[in-house]
mmJSON file of the N, C-alpha and C atoms, coordinates in Angstrom:
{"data_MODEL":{"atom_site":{
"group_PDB":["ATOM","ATOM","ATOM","ATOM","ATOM","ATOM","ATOM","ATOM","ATOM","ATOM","ATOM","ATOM","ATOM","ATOM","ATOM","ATOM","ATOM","ATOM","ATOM","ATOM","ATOM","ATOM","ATOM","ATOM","ATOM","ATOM","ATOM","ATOM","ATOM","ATOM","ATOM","ATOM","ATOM","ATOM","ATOM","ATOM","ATOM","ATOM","ATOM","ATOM","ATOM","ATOM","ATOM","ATOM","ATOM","ATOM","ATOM","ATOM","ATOM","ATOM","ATOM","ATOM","ATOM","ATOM","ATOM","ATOM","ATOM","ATOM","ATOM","ATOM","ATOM","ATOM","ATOM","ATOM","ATOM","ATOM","ATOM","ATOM","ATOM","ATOM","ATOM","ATOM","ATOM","ATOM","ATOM","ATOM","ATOM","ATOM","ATOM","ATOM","ATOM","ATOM","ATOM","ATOM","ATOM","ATOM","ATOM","ATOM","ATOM","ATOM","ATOM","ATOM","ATOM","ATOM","ATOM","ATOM","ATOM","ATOM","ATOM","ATOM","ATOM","ATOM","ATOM","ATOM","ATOM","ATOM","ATOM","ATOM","ATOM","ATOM","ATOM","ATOM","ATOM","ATOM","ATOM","ATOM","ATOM","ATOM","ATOM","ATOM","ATOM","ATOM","ATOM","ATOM","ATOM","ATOM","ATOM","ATOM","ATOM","ATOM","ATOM","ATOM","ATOM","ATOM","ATOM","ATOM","ATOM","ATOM","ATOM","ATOM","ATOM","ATOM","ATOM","ATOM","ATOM","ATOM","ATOM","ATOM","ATOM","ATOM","ATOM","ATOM","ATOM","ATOM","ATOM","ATOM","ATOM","ATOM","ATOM","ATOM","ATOM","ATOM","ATOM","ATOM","ATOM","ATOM","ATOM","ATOM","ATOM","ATOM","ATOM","ATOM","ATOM","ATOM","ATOM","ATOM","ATOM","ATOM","ATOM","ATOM","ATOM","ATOM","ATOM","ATOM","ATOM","ATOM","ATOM","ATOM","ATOM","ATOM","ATOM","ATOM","ATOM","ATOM","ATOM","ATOM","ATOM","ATOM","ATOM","ATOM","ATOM","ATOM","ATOM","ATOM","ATOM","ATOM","ATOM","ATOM","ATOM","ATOM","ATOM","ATOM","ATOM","ATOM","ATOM","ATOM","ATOM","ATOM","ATOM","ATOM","ATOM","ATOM","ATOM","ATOM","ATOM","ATOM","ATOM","ATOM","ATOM","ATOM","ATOM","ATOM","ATOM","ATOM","ATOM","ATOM","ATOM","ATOM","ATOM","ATOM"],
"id":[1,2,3,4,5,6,7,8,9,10,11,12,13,14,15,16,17,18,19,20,21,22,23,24,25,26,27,28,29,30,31,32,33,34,35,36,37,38,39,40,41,42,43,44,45,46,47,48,49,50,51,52,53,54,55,56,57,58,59,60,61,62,63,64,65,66,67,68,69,70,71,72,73,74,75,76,77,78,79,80,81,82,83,84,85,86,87,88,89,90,91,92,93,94,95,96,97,98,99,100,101,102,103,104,105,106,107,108,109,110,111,112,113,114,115,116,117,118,119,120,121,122,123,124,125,126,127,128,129,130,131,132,133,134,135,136,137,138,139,140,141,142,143,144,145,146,147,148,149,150,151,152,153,154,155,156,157,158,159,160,161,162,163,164,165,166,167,168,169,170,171,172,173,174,175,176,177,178,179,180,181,182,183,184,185,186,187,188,189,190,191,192,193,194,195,196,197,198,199,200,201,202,203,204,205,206,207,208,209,210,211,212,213,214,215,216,217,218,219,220,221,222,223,224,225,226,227,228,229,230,231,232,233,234,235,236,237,238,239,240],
"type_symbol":["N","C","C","N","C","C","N","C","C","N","C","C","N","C","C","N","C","C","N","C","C","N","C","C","N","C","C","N","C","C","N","C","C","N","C","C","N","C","C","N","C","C","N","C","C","N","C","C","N","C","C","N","C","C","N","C","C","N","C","C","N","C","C","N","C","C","N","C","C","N","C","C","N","C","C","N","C","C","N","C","C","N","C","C","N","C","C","N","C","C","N","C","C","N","C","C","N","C","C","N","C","C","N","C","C","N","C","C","N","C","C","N","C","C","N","C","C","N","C","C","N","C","C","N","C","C","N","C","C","N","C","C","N","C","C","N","C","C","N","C","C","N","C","C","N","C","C","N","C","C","N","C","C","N","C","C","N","C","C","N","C","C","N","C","C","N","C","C","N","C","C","N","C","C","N","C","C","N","C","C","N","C","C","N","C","C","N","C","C","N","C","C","N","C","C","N","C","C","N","C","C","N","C","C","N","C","C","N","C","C","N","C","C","N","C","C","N","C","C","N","C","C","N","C","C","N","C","C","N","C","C","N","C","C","N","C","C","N","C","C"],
"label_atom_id":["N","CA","C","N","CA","C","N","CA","C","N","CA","C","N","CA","C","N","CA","C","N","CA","C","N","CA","C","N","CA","C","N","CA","C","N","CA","C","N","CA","C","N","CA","C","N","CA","C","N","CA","C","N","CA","C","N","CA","C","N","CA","C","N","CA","C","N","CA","C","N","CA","C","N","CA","C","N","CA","C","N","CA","C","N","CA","C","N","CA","C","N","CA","C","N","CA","C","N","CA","C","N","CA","C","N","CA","C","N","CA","C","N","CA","C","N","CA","C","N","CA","C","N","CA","C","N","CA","C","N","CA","C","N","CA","C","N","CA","C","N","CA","C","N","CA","C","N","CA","C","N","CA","C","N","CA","C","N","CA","C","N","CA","C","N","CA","C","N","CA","C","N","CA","C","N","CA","C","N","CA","C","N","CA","C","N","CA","C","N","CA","C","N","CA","C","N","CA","C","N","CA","C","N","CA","C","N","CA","C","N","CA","C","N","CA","C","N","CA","C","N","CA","C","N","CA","C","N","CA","C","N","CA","C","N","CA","C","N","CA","C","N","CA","C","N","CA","C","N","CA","C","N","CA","C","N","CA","C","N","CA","C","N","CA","C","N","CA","C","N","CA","C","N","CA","C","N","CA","C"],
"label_alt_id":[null,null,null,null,null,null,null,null,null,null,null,null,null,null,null,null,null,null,null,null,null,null,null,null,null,null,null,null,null,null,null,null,null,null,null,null,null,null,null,null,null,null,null,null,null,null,null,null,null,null,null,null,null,null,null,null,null,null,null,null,null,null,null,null,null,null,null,null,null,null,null,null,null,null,null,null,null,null,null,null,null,null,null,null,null,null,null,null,null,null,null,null,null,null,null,null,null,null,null,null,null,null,null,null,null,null,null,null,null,null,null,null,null,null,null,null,null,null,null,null,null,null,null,null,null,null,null,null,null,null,null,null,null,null,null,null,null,null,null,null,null,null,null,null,null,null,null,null,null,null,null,null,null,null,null,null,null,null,null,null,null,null,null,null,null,null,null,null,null,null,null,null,null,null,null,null,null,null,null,null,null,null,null,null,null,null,null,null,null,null,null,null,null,null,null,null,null,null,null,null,null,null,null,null,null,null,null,null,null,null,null,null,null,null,null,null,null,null,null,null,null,null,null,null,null,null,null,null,null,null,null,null,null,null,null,null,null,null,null,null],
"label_comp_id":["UNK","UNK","UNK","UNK","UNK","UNK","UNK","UNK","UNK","UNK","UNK","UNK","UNK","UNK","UNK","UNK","UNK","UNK","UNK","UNK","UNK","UNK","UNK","UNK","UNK","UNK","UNK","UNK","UNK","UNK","UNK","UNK","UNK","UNK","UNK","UNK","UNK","UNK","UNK","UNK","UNK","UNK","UNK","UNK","UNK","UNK","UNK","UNK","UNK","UNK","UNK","UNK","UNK","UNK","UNK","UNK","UNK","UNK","UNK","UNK","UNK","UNK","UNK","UNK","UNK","UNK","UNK","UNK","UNK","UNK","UNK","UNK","UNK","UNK","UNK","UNK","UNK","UNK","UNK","UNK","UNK","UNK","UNK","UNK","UNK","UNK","UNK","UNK","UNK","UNK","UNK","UNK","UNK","UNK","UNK","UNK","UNK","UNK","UNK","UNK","UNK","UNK","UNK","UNK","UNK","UNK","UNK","UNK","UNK","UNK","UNK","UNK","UNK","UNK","UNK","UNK","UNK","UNK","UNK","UNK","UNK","UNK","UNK","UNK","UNK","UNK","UNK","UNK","UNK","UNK","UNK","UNK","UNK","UNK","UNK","UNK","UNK","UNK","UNK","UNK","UNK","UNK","UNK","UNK","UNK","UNK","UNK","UNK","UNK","UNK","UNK","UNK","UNK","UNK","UNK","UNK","UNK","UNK","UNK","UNK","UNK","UNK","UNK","UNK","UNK","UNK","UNK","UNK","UNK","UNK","UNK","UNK","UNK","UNK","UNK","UNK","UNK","UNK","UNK","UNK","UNK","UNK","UNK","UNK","UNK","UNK","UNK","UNK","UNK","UNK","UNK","UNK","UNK","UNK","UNK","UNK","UNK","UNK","UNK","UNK","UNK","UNK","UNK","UNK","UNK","UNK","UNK","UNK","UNK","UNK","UNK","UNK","UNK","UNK","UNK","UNK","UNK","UNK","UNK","UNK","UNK","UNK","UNK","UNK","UNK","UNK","UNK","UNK","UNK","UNK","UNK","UNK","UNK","UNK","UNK","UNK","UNK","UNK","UNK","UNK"],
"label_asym_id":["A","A","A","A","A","A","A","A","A","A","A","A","A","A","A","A","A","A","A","A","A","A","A","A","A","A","A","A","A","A","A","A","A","A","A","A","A","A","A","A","A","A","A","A","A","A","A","A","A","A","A","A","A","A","A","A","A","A","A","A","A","A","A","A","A","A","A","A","A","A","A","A","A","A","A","A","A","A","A","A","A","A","A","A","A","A","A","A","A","A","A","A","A","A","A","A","A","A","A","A","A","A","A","A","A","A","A","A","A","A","A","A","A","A","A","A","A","A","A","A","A","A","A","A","A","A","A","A","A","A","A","A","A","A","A","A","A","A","A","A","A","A","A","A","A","A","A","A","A","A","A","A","A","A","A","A","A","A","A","A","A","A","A","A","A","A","A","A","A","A","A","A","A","A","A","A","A","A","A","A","A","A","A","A","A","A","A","A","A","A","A","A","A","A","A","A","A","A","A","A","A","A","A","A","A","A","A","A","A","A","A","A","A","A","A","A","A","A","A","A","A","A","A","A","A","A","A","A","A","A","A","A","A","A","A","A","A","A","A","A"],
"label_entity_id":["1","1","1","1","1","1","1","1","1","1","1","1","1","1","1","1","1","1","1","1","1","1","1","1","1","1","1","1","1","1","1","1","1","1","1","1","1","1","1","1","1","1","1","1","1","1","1","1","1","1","1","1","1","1","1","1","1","1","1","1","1","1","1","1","1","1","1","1","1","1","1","1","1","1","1","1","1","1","1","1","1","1","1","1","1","1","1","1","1","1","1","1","1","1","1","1","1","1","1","1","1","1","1","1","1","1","1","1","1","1","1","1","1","1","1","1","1","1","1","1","1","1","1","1","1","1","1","1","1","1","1","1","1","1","1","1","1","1","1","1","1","1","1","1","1","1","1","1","1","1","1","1","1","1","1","1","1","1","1","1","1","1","1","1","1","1","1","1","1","1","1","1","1","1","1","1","1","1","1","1","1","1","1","1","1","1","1","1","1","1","1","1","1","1","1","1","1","1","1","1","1","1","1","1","1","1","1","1","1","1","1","1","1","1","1","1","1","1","1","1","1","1","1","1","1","1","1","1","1","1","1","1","1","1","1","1","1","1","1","1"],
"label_seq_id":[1,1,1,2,2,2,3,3,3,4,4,4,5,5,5,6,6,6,7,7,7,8,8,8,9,9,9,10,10,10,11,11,11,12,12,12,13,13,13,14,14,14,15,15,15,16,16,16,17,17,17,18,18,18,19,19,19,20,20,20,21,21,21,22,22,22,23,23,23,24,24,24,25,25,25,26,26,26,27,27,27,28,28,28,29,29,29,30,30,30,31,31,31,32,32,32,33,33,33,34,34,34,35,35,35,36,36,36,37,37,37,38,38,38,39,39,39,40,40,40,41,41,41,42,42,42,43,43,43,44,44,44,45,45,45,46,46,46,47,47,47,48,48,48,49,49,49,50,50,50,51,51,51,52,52,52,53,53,53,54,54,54,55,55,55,56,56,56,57,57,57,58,58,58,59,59,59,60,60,60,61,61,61,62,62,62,63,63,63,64,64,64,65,65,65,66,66,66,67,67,67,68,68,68,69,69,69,70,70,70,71,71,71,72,72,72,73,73,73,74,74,74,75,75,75,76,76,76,77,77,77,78,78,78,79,79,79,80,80,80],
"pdbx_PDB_ins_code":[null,null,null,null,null,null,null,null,null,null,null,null,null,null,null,null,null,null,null,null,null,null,null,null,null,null,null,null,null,null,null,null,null,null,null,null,null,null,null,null,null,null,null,null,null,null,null,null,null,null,null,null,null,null,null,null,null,null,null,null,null,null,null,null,null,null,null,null,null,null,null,null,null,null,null,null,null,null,null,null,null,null,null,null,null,null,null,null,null,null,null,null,null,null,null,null,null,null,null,null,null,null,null,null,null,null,null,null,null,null,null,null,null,null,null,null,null,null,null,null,null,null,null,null,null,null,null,null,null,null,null,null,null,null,null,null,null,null,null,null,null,null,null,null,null,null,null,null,null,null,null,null,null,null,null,null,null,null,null,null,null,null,null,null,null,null,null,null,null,null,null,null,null,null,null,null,null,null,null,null,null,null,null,null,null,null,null,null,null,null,null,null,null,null,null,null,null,null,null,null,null,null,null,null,null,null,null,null,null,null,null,null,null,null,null,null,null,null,null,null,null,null,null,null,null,null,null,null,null,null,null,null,null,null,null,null,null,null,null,null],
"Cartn_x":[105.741,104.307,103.808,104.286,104.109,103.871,105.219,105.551,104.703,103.898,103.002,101.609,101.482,100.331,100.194,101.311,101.485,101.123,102.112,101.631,100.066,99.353,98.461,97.095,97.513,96.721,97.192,98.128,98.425,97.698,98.079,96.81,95.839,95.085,93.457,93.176,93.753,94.125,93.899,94.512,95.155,93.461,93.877,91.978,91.149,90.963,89.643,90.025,90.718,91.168,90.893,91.179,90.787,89.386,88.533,86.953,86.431,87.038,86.497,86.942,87.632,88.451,87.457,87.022,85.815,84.627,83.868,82.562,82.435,82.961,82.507,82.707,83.599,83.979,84.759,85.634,86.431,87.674,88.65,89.353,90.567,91.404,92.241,93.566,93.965,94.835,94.612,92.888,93.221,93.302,92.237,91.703,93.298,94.357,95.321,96.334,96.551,97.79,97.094,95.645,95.642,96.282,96.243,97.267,98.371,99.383,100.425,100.725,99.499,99.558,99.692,98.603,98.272,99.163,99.676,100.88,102.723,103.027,103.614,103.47,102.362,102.283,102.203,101.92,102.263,103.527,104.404,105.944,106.433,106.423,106.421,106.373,105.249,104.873,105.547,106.039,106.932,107.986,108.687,109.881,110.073,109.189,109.508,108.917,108.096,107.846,109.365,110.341,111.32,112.164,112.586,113.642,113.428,112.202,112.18,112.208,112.639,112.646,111.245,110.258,108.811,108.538,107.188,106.622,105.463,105.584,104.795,103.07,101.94,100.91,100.065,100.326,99.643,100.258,101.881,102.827,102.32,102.775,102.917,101.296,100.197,99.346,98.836,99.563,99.343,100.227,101.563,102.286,101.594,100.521,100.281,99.206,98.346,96.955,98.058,99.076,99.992,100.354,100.793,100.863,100.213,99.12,98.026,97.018,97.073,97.018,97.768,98.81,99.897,100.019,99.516,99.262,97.459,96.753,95.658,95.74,96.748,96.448,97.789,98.899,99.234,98.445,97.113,96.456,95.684,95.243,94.751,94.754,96.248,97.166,97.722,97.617,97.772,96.938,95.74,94.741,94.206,93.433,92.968,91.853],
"Cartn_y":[100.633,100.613,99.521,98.319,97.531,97.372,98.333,99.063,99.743,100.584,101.866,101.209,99.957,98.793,98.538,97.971,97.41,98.152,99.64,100.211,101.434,101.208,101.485,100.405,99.402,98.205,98.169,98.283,98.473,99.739,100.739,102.136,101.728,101.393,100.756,99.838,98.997,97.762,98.788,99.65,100.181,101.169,101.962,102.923,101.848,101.195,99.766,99.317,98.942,98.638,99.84,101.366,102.211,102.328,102.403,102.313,101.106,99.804,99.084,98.944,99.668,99.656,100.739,101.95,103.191,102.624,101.968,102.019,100.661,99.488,98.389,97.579,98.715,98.114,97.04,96.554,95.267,95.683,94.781,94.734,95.084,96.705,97.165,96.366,95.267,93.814,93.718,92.686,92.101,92.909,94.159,94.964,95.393,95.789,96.459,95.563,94.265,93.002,92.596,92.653,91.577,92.554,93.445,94.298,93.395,93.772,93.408,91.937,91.097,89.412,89.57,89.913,89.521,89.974,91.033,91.559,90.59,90.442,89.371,88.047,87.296,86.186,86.319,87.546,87.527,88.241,88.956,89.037,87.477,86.674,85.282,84.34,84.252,83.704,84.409,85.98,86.222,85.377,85.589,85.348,83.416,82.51,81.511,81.535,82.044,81.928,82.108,83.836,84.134,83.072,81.799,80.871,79.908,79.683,78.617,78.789,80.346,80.905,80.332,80.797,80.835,82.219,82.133,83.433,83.674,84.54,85.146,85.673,84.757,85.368,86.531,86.789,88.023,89.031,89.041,90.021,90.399,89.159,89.08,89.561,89.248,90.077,91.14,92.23,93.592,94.232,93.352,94.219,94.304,92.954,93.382,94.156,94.468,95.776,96.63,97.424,98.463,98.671,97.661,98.102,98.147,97.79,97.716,99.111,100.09,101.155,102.244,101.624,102.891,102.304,101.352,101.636,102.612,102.101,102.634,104.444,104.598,106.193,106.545,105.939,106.708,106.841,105.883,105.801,106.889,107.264,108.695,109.727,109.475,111.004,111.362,110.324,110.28,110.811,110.743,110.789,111.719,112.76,114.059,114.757],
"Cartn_z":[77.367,77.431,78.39,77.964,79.11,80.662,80.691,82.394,83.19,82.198,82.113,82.7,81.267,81.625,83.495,83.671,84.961,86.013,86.283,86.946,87.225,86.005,86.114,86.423,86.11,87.104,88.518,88.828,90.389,90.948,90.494,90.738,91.076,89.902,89.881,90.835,91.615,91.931,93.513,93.643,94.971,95.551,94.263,94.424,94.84,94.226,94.488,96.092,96.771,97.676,98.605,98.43,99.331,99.193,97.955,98.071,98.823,98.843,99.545,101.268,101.485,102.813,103.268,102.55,103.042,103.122,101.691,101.26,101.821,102.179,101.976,103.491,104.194,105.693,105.704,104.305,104.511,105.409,106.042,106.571,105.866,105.779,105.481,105.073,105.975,106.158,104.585,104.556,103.231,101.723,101.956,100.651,100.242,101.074,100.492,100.587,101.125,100.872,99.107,98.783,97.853,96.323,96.085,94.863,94.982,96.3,95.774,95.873,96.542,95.831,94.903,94.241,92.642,92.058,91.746,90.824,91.632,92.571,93.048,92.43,92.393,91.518,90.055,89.792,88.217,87.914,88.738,88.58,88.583,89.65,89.46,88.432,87.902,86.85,85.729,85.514,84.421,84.4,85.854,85.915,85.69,85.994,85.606,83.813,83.308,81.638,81.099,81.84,81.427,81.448,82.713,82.893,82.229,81.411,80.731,79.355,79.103,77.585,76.664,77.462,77.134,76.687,75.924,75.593,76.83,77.32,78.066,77.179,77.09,76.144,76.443,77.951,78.049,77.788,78.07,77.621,76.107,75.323,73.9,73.106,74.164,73.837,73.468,74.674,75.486,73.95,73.815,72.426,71.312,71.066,69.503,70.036,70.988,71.371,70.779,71.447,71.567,70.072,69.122,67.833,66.92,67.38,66.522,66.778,68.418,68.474,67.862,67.739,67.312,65.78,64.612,63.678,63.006,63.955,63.741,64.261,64.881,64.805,63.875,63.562,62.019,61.03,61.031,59.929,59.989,61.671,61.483,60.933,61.747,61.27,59.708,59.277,57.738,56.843,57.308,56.494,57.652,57.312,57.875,57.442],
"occupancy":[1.0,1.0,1.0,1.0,1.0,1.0,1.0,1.0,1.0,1.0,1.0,1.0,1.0,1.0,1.0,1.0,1.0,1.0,1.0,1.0,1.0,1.0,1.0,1.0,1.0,1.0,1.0,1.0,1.0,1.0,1.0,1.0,1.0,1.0,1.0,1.0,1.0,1.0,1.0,1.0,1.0,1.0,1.0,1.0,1.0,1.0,1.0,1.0,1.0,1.0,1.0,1.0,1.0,1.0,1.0,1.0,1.0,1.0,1.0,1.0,1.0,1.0,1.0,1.0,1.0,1.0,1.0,1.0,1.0,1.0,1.0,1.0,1.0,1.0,1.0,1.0,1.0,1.0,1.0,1.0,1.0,1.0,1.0,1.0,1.0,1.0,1.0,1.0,1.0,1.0,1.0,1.0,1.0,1.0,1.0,1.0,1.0,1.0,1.0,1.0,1.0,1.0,1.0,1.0,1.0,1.0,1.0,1.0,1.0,1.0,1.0,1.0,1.0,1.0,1.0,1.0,1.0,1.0,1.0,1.0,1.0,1.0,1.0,1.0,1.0,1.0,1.0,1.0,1.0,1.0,1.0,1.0,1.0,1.0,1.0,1.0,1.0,1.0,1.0,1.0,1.0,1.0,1.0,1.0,1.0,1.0,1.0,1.0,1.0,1.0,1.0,1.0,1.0,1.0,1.0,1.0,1.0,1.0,1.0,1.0,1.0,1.0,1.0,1.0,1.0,1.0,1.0,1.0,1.0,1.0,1.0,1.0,1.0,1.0,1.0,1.0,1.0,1.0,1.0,1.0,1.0,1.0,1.0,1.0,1.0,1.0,1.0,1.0,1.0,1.0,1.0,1.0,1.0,1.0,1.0,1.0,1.0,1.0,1.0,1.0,1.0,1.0,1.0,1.0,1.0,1.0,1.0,1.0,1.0,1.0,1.0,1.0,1.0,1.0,1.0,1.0,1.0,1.0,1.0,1.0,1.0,1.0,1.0,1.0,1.0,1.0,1.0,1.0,1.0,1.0,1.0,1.0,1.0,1.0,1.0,1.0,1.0,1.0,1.0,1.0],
"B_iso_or_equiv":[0.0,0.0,0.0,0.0,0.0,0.0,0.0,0.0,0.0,0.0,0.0,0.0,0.0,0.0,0.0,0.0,0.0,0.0,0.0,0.0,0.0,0.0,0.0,0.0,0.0,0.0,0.0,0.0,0.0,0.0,0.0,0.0,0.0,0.0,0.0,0.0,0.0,0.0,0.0,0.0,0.0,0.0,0.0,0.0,0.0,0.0,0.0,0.0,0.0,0.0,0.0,0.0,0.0,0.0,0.0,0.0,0.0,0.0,0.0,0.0,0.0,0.0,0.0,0.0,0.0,0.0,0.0,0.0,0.0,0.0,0.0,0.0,0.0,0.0,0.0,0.0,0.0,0.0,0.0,0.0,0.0,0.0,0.0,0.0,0.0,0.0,0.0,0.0,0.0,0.0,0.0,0.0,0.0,0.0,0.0,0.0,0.0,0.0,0.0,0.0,0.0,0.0,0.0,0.0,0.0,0.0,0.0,0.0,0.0,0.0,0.0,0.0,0.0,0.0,0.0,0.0,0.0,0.0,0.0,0.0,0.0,0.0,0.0,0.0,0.0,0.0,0.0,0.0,0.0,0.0,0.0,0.0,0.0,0.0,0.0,0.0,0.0,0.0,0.0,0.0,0.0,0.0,0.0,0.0,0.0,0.0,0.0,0.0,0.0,0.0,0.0,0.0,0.0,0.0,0.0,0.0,0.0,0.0,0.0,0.0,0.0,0.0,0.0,0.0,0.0,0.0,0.0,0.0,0.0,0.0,0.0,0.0,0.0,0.0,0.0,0.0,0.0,0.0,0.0,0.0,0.0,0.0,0.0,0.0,0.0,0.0,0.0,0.0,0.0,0.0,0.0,0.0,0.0,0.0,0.0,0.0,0.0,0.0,0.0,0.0,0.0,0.0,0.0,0.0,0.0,0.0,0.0,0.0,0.0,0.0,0.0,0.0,0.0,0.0,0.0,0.0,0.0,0.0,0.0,0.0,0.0,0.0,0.0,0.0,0.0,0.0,0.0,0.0,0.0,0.0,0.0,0.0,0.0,0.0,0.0,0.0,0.0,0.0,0.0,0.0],
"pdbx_formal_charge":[null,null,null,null,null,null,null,null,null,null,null,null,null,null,null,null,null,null,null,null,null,null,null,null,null,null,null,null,null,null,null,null,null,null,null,null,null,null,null,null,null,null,null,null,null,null,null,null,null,null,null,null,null,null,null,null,null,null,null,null,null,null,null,null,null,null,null,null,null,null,null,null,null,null,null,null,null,null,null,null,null,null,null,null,null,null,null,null,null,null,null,null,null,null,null,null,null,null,null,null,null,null,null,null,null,null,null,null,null,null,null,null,null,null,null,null,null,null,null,null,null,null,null,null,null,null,null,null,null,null,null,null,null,null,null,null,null,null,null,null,null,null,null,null,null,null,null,null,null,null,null,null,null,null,null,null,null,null,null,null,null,null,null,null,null,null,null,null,null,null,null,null,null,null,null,null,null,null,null,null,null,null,null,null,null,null,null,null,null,null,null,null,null,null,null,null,null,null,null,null,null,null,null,null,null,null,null,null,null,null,null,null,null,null,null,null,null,null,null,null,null,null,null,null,null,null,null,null,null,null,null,null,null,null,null,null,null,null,null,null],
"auth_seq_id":[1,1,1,2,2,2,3,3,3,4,4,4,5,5,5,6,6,6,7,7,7,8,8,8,9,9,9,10,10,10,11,11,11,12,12,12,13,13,13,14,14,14,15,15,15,16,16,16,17,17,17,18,18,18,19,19,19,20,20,20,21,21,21,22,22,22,23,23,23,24,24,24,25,25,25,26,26,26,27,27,27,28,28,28,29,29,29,30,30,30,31,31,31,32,32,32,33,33,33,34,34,34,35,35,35,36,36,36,37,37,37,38,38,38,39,39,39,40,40,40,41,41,41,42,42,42,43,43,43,44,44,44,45,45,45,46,46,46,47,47,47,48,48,48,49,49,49,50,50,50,51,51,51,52,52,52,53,53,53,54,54,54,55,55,55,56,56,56,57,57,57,58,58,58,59,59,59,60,60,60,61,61,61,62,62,62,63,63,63,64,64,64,65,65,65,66,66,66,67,67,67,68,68,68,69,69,69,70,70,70,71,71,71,72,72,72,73,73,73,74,74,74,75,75,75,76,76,76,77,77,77,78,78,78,79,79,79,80,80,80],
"auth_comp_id":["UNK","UNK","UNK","UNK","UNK","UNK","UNK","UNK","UNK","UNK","UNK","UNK","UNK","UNK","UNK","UNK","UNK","UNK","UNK","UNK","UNK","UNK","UNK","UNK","UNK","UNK","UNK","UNK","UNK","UNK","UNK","UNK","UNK","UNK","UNK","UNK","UNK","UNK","UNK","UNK","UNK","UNK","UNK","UNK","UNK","UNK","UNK","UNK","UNK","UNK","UNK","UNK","UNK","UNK","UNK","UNK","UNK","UNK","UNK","UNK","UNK","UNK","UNK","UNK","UNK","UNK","UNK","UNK","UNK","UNK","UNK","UNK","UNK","UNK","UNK","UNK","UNK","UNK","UNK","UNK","UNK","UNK","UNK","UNK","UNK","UNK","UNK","UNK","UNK","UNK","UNK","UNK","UNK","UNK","UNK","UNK","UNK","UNK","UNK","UNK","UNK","UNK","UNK","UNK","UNK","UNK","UNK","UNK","UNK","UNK","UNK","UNK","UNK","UNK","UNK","UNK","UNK","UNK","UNK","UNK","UNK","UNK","UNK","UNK","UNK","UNK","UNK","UNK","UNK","UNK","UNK","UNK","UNK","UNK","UNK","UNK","UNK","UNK","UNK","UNK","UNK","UNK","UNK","UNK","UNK","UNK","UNK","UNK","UNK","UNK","UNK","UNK","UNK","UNK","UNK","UNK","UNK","UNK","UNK","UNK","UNK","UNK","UNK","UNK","UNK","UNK","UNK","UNK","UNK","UNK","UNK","UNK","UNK","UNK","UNK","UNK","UNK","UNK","UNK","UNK","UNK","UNK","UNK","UNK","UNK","UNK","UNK","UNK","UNK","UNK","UNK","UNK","UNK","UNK","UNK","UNK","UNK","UNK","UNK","UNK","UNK","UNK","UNK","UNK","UNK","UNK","UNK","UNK","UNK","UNK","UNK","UNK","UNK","UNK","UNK","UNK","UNK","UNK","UNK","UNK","UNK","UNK","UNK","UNK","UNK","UNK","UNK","UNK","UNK","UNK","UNK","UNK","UNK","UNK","UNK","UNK","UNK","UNK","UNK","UNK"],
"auth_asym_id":["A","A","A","A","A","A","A","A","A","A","A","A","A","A","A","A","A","A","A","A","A","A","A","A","A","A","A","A","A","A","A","A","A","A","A","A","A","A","A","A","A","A","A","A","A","A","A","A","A","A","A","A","A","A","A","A","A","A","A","A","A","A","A","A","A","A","A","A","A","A","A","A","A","A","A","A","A","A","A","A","A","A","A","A","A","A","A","A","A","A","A","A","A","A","A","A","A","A","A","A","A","A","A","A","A","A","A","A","A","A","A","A","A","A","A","A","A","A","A","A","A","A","A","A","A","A","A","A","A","A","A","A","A","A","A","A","A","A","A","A","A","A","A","A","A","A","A","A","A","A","A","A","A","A","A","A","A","A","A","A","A","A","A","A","A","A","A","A","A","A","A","A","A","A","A","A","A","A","A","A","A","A","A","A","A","A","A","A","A","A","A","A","A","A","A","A","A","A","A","A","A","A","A","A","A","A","A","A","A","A","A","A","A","A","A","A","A","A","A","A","A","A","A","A","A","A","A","A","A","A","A","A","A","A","A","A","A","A","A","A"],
"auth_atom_id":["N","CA","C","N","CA","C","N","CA","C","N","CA","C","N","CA","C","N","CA","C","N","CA","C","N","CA","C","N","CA","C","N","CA","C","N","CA","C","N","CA","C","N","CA","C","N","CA","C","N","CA","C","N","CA","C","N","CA","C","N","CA","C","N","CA","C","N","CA","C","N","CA","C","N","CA","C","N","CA","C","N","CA","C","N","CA","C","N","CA","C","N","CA","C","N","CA","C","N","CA","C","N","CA","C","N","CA","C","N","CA","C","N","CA","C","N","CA","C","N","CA","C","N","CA","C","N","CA","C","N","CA","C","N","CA","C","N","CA","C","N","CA","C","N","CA","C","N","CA","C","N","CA","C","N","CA","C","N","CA","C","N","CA","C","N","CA","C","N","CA","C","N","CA","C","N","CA","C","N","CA","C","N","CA","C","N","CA","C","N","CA","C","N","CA","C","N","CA","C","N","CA","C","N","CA","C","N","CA","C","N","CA","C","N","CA","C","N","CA","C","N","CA","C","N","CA","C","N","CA","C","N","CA","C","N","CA","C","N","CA","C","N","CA","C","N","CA","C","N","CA","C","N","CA","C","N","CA","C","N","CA","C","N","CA","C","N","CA","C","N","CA","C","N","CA","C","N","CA","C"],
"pdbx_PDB_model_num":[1,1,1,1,1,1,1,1,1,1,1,1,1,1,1,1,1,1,1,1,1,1,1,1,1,1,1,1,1,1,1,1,1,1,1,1,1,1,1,1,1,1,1,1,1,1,1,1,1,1,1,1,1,1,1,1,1,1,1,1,1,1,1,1,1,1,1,1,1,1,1,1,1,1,1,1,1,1,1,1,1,1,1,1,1,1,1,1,1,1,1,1,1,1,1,1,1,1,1,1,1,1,1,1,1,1,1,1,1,1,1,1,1,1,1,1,1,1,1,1,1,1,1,1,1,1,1,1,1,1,1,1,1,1,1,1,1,1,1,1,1,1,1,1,1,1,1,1,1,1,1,1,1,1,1,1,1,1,1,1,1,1,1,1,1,1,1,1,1,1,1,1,1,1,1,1,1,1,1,1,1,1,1,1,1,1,1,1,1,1,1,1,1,1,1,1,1,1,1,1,1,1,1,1,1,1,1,1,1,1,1,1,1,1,1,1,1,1,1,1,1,1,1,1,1,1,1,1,1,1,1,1,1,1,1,1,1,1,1,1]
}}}
């Protein structure tokens, strides 16, 4: 799920970058380098949380949203 997370902020990240590269006349260079900054510095920043056997809080965040979705729809489905 996580993964899923990621690459659908890169999507979003990428669309936004072609609307502003059409609608906004920015310079193609920066609208479409800055996605893969930002997701670059936050692969980064995993990877040193990971070397220092840290918890990652946005990671550790995104999991309890995710189980706390997927308890609230057993509760759905349970009840009918």
């Amino acid at each position: 799920m996580i993964g899923l997370t990621i690459y659908l902020c890169y999507y979003l990240l990428l669309s936004l970058a072609k609307t502003f590269t059409a609608d906004a006349n920015l310079s193609p260079l920066v609208t479409f380098w800055a996605p893969h900054c930002l997701l670059g510095v936050f692969g980064i920043y995993c990877l040193k949380q990971n070397a220092k056997e840290q918890p990652n809080r946005l990671i550790a965040r995104l999991e309890q949203t995710f189980v706390a979705i997927g308890s609230r729809l057993k509760r759905i489905d349970e009840h009918p």
